[in-house]
PAKENU-849066 format. One record per residue: chain; residue number from 1; x, y, z of N, C-alpha, C in turn. Coordinates in nm, 4 decimals. Atoms other than C-alpha are relative to their C-alpha. Example, Ala and Ser with C-alpha at 12.3 -4.5 7.8 and 13.67 -1.06 7.14 Angstrom:
BEGIN
   chaine   num         nx         ny         nz        cax        cay        caz         cx         cy         cz
        A     1     0.0890    -0.1190     0.0000     1.2300    -0.4500     0.7800     0.0900     0.1200     0.0000
        A     2    -0.0820    -0.1190    -0.0060     1.3670    -0.1060     0.7140    -0.0770     0.1090     0.0730
//
This chain:
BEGIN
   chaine   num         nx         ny         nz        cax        cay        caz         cx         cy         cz
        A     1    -0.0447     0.0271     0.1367     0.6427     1.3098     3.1507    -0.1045    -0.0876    -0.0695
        A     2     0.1312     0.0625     0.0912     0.4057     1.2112     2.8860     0.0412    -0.1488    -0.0666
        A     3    -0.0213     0.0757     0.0472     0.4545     0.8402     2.7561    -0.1030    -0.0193    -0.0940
        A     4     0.0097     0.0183     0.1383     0.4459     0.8868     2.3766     0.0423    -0.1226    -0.0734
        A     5    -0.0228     0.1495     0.0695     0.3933     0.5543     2.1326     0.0794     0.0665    -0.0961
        A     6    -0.0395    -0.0534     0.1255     0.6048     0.5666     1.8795    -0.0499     0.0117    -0.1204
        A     7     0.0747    -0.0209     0.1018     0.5300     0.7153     1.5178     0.0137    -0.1686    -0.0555
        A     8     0.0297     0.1432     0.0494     0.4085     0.4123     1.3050     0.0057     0.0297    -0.1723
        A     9     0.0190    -0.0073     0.1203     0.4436     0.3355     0.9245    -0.0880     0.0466    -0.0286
        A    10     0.1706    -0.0259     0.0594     0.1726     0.5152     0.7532    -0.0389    -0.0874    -0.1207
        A    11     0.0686     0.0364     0.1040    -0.0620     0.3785     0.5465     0.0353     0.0191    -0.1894
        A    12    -0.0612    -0.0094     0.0959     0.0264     0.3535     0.1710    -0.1619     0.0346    -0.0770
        A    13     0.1165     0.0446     0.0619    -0.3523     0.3714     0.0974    -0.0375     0.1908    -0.0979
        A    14     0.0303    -0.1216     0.0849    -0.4839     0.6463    -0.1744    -0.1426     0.0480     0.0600
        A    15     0.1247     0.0011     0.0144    -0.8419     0.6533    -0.0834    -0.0842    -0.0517    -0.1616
        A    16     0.0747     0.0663     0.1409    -0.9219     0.4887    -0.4532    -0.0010    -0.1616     0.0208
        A    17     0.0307     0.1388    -0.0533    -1.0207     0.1305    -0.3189    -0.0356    -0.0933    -0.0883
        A    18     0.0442     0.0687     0.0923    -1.0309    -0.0451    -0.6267     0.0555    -0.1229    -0.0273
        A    19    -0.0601     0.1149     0.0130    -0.8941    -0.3857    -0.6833    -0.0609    -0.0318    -0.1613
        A    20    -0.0330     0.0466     0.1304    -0.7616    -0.4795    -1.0167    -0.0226    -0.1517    -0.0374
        A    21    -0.0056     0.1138    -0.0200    -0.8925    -0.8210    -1.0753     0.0930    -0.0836    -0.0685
        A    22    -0.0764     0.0839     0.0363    -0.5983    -0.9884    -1.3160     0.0678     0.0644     0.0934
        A    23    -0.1087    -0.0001    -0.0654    -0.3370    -0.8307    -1.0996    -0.0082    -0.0588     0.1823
        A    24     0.0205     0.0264    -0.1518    -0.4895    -0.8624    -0.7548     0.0562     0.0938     0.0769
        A    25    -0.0325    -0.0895    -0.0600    -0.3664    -0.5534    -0.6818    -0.1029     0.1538     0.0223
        A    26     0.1091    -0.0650    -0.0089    -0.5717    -0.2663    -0.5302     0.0829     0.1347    -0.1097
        A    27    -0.0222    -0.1129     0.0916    -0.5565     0.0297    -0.7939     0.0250     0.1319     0.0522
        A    28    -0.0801    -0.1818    -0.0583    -0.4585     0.3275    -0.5644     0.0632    -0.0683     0.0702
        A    29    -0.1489     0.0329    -0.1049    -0.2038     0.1518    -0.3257     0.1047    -0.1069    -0.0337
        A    30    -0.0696     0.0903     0.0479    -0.0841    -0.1512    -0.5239    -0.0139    -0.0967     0.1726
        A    31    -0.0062     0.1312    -0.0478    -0.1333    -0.3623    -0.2400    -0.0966    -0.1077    -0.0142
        A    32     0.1049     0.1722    -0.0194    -0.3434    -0.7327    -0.2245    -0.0816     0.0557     0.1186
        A    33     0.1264     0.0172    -0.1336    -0.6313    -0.7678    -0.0185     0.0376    -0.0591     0.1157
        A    34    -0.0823     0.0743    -0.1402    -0.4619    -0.9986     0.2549     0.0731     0.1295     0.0624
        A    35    -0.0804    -0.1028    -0.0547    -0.1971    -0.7048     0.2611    -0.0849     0.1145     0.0701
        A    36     0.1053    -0.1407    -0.0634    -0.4669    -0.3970     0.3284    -0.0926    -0.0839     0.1251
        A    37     0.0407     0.0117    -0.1600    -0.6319    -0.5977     0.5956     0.0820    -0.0825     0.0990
        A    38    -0.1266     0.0402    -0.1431    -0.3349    -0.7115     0.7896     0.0346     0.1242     0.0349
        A    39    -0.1142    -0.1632     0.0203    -0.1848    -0.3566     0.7425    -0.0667     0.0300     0.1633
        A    40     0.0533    -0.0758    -0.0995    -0.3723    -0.2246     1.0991     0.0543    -0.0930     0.1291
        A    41    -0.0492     0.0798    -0.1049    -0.2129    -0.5120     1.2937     0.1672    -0.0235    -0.0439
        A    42    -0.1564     0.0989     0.0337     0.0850    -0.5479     1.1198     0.1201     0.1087     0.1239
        A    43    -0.0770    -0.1012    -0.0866     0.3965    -0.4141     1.3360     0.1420     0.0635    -0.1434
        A    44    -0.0490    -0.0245     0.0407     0.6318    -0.1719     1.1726     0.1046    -0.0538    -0.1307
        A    45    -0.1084     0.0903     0.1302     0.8682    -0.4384     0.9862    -0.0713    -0.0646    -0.1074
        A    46     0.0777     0.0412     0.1169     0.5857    -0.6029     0.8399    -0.0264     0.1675    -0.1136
        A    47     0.0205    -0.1469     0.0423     0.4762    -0.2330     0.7176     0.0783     0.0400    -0.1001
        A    48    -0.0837    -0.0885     0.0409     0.8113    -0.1694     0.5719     0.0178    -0.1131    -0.1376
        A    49    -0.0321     0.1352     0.1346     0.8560    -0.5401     0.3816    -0.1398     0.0300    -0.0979
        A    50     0.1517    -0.0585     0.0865     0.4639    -0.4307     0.2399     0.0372     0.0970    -0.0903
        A    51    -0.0241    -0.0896     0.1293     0.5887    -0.0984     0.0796     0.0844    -0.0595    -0.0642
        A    52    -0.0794     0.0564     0.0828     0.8859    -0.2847    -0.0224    -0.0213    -0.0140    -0.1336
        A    53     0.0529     0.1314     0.0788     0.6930    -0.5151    -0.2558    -0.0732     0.1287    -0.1066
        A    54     0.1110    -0.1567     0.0807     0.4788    -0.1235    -0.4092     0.0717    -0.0313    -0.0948
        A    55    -0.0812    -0.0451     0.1842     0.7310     0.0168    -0.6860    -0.0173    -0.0879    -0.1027
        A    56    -0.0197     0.0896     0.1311     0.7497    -0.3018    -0.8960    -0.1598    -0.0363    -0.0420
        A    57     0.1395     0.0713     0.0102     0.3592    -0.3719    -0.8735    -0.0350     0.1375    -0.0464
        A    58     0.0129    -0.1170     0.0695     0.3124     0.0187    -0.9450     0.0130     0.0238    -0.1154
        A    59    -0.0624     0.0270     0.1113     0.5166    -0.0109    -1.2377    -0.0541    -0.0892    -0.0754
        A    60     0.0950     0.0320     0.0934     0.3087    -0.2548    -1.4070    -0.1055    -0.0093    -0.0087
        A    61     0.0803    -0.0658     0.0241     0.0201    -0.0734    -1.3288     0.0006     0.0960    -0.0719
        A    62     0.0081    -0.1539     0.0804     0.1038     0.2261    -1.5030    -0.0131    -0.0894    -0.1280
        A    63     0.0295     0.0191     0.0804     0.2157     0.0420    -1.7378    -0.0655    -0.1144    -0.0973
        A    64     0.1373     0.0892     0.0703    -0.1129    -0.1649    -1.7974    -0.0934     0.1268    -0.0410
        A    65     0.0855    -0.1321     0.0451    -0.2569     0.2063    -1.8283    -0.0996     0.0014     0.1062
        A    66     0.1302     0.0158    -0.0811    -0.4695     0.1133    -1.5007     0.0245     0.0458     0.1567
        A    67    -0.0325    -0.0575    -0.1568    -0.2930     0.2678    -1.1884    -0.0547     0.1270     0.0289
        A    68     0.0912    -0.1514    -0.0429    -0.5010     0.5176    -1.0442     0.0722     0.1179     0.0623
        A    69    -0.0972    -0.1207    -0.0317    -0.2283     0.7129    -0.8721     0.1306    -0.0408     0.0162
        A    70    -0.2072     0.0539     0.0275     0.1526     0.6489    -1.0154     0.0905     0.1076     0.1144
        A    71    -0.1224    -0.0641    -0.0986     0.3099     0.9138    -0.7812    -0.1074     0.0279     0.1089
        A    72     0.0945    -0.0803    -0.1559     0.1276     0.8779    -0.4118     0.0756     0.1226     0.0984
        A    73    -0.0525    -0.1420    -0.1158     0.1841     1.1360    -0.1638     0.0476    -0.0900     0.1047
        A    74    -0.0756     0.0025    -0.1682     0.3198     0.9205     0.1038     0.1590    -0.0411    -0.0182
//
């Protein structure tokens, strides 16, 4: 029997790596810089409290006119 890890939060990341400097938010994933390089250590719960925190930081990216991708694919 094969001992499979379990699946893991995915990444929220767009590939558009841009950081918004008044918001401090990166412009394709809405997360902070602290957040995108913890993200590879973080364990699942952190992962989940991270997207948490997206929608409302999304939301006033769009509407600053500066969110690079308002509906991600994940």
């Amino acid at each position: 029997m094969m001992n499979e890890s379990p699946a893991r939060v995915a990444s929220p990341c767009t590939n558009v790596c841009r950081m918004h400097e008044a918001s401090g938010f990166c412009e394709g994933c809405a997360r902070t810089i602290a957040e995108i390089a913890a993200w590879s250590r973080a364990d699942d719960a952190a992962r989940l409290a991270i997207l948490a925190e997206l929608p409302p930081r999304r939301a006033l990216l769009v509407e600053q006119g500066i969110y690079s991708a308002a509906e991600p694919n994940v």
